[in-house]
N, C-alpha and C positions, 0 to 999 in steps of 0.2 A: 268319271267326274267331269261338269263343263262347268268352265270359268268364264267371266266376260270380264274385259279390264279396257277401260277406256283412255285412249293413246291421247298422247302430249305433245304438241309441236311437230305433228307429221297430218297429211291430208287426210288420211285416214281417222276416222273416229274413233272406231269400234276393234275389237279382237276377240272373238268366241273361241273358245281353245276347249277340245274334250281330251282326256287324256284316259291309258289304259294304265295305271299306278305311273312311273315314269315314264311313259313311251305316248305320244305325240300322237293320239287317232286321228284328229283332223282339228282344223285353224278355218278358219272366217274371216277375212276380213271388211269393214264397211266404209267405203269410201278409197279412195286413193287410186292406184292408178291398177283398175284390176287385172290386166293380161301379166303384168311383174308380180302381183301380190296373188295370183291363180297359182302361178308359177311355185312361189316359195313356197303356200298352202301344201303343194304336191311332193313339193322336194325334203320338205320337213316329216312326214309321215310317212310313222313307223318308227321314227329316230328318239332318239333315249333324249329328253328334256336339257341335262350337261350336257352334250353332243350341241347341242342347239342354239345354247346360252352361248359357249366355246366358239362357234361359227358366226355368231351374228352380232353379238357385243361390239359396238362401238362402232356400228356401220353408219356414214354420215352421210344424209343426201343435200347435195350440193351446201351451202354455206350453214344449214341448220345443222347444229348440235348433235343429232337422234336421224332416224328415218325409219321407214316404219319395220322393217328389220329387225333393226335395233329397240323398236317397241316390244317386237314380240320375243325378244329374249330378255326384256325387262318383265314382261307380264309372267312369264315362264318363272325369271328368277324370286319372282314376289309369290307365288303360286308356291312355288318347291320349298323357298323358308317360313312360307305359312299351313302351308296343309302337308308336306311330305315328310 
């Protein structure tokens, strides 16, 4: 399944997320800073969607609320209580 969920308050826009039932095939990000956001794409897949949400929740970059991390374990958790 791929989902796209459009991020709030982080530079990023965008988040494509394909998943294999719980498990994390691959992430997209658009916009934002991408050598960090390549990074997490890589370090996230393969990992069980809880595992993900667990790790990234409530990561803040600098004085904003959210970061885009933190997006993508929001998008994850809206995914899982809607389709899983």
């Amino acid at each position: 399944m791929t989902f796209s969920y459009k991020t709030r308050g982080t530079c990023s826009q965008m988040i494509d997320i394909e998943l294999d039932g719980k498990t994390v095939k691959e992430v997209k990000f658009y916009g934002g800073c991408m050598g960090n956001l390549t990074g997490i794409s890589s370090l996230v897949k393969g990992m069980d969607i809880d595992a993900v949400i667990n790790k990234l929740s409530g990561i803040r970059c600098g004085f904003k609320p959210t970061s885009c991390p933190d997006q993508l374990a929001k998008a994850l958790s809206e995914i899982r209580d809607k389709n899983l």
